[in-house]
C-alpha positions in Angstrom: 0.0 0.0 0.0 1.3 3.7 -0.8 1.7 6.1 1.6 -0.9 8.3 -0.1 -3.6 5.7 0.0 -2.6 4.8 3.5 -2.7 8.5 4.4 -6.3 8.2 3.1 -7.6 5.4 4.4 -6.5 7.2 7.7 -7.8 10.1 7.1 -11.5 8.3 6.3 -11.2 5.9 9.3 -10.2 8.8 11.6 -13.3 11.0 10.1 -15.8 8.3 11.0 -16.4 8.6 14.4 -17.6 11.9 14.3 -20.5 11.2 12.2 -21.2 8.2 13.4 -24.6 9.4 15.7 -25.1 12.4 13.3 -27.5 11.2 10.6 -26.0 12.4 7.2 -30.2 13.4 6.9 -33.6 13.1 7.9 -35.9 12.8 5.3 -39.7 13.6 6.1 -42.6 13.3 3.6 -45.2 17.0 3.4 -48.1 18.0 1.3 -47.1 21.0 0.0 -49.6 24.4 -0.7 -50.9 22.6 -3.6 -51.6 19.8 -2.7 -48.5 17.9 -4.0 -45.6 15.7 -2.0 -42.8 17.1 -1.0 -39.8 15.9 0.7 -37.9 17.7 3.5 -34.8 16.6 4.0 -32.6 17.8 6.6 -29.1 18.1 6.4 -26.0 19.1 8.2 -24.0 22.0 6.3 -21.1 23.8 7.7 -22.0 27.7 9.3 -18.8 29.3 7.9 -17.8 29.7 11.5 -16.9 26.4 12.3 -20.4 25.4 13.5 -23.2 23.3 12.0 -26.1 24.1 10.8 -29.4 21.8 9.7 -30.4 23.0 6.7 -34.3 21.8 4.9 -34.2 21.3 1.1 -37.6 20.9 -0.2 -37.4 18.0 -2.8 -40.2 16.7 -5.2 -40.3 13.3 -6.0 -40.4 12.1 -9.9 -41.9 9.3 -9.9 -38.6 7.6 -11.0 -37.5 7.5 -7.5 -35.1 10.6 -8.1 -35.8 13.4 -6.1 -35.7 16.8 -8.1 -34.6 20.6 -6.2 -35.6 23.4 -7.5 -34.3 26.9 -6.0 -37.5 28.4 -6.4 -39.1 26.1 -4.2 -37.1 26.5 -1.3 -37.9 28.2 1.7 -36.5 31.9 2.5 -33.7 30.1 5.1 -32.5 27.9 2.3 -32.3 30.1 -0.1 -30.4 32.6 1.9 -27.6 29.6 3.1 -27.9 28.6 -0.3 -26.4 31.6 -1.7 -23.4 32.3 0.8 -22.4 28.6 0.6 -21.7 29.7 -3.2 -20.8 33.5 -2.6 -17.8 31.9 -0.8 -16.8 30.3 -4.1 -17.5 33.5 -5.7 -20.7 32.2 -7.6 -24.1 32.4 -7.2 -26.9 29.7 -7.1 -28.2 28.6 -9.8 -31.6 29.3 -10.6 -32.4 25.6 -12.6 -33.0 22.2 -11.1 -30.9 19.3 -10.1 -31.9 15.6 -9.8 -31.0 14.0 -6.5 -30.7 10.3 -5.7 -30.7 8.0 -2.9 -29.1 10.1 0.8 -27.1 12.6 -0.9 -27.7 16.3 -0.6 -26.0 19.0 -2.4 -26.1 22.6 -4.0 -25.4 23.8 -7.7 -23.2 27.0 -8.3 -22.7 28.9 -10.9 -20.6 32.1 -12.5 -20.9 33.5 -15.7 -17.9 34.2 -17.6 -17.4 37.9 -18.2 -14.5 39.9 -19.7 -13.6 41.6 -17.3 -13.3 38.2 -14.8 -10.3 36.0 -14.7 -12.1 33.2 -15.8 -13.5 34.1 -19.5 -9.7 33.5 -20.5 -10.1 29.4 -19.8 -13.5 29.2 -21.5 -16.3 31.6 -22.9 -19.0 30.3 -20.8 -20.3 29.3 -17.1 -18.1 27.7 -14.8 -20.4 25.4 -12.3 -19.6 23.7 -9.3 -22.0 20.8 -7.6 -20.8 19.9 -4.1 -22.5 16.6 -2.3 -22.1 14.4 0.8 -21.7 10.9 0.6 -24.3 8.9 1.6 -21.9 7.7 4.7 -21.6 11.4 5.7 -17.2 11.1 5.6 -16.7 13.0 2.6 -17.6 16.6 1.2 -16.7 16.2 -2.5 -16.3 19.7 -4.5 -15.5 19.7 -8.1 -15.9 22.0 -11.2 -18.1 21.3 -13.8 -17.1 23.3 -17.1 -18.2 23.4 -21.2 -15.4 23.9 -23.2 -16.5 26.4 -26.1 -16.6 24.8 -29.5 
């Protein structure tokens, strides 16, 4: 075994304990104003601080057994951590929908290229990011999601 992957496995076995009696969420099933199902799930995010925070996505089931987030159907308090988990990335949320499945909870950034950023010079248009936890709750996985122009 390398010392990298030891150094991993390490770092994942020493993580563990400390979610072990956090839930990575709690999922519980609503009627919303119309009538419709939604899913609440509650998660824990970091506070920027150094705290925790739970933090209720409202999800709507389609009928595939994915579980679809829109931004506009969130409440005011996820909205509002919603956009400074990505204004400190620099982005802003972004207005579409995502598909979710199984455990895993996560937000969608987003940052349009403009002349005058840094950015345009890689590609001429958005830069995304999509961060998720794993369903075992050890890992926080942030990664970029760009279009190359053609």
């Amino acid at each position: 075994m390398s010392n990298r992957t030891l150094i991993l496995c390490l770092a994942i076995a020493t993580a563990s304990p400390a979610f072990a009696e956090t839930p990575l969420s709690i999922d519980k099933t609503e009627l919303g104003t119309k009538g419709e199902i939604i899913i609440v799930r509650r998660t824990t995010w970091p506070d920027f601080d150094g705290g925790q925070i739970p933090v209720d996505q409202h999800l709507k089931p389609d009928g595939f057994g994915r579980l679809i987030y829109r931004y506009s159907d969130q409440p005011e308090a996820t909205k509002l951590y919603h956009q400074a988990f990505c204004a400190s990335m620099d982005m802003e949320p972004s207005q579409g929908e995502g598909t979710i499945e199984g455990p895993a909870a996560g937000w969608v950034c987003t940052r349009e290229n403009t002349p005058g950023n840094p950015t345009s010079k890689l590609n001429s248009k958005s830069i995304d990011w999509v961060t998720a936890t794993a369903p075992n709750g050890v890992c926080l996985w942030v990664f970029p999601i760009t279009q190359q122009a053609r």
